[in-house]
N, C-alpha and C positions, 0 to 999 in steps of 0.2 A: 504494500500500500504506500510505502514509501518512499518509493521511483515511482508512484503513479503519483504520487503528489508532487514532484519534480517535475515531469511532467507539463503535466497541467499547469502548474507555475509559470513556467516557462510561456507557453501557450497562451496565458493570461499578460504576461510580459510584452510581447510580439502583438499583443492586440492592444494594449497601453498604450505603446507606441505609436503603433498606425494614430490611436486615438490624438495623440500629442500632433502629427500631420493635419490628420483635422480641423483641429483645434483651432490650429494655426491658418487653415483656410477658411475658418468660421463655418464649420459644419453645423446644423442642428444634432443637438445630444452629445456632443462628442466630449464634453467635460462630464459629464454622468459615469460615460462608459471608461471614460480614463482612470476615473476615481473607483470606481467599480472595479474594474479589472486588475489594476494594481492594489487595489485592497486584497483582492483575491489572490493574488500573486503572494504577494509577502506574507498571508495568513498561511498559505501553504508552504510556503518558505518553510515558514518559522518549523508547522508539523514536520516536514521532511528530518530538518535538523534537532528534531527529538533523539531521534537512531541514527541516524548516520552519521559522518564526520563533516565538519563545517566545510573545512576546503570542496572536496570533493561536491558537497551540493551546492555549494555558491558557485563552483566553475562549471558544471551542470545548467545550473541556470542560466547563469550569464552566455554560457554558449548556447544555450537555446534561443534566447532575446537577441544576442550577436548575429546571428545566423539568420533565424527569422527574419527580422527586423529587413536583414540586408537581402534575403531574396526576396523580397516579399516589396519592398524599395524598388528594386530590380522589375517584378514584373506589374505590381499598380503605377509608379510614376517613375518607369523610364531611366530609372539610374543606371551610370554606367556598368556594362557586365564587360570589364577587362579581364585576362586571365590573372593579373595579379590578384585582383577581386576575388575570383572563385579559388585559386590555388589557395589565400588566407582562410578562406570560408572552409576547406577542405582539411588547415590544420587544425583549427577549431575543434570542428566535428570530429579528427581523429584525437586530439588529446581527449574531449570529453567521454570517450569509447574509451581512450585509456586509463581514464579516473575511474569508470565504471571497473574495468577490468581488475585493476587492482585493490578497488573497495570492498 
């Protein structure tokens, strides 16, 4: 239950952000769901980091919101997809596989 709260953290992280895009384009709602989201983020945070080891689930999450955030960038508004870009995005996602690994 607590990699699925990682997870979802994460998941809740990447939609904050979009939210903070929003926001910033004066969407309707987009401060509700900001504040929401990242409520729900950090509440799960926090659960995760009952069992587990802190590093390992804050680098977990952050690379979930890192990643996200930047594909997701990438295919709603147009940001650049250089291969430096994804080559980064690629060591991310393998250190986070490697926290996992060794936790």
């Amino acid at each position: 239950m607590d990699w699925f709260a990682i997870i979802v953290a994460g998941i809740f992280e990447v939609i904050g952000v979009i939210n903070i895009k929003r926001l910033a384009m004066k969407k309707k709602n987009a401060a509700f769901y900001l504040v929401t989201t990242f409520g729900g983020s950090l509440f799960l945070l926090s659960y995760a980091m009952q069992t587990l080891p802190m590093g390992t689930v804050y680098g977990i999450w952050t690379g979930i919101g890192t990643v996200g955030s930047t594909v997701l960038g990438m295919l709603l508004y147009g940001e650049p997809r250089e291969w430096k870009r994804l080559l980064f995005i690629a060591m991310i996602l393998s250190s986070a596989v490697g926290l996992k690994l060794i936790s």
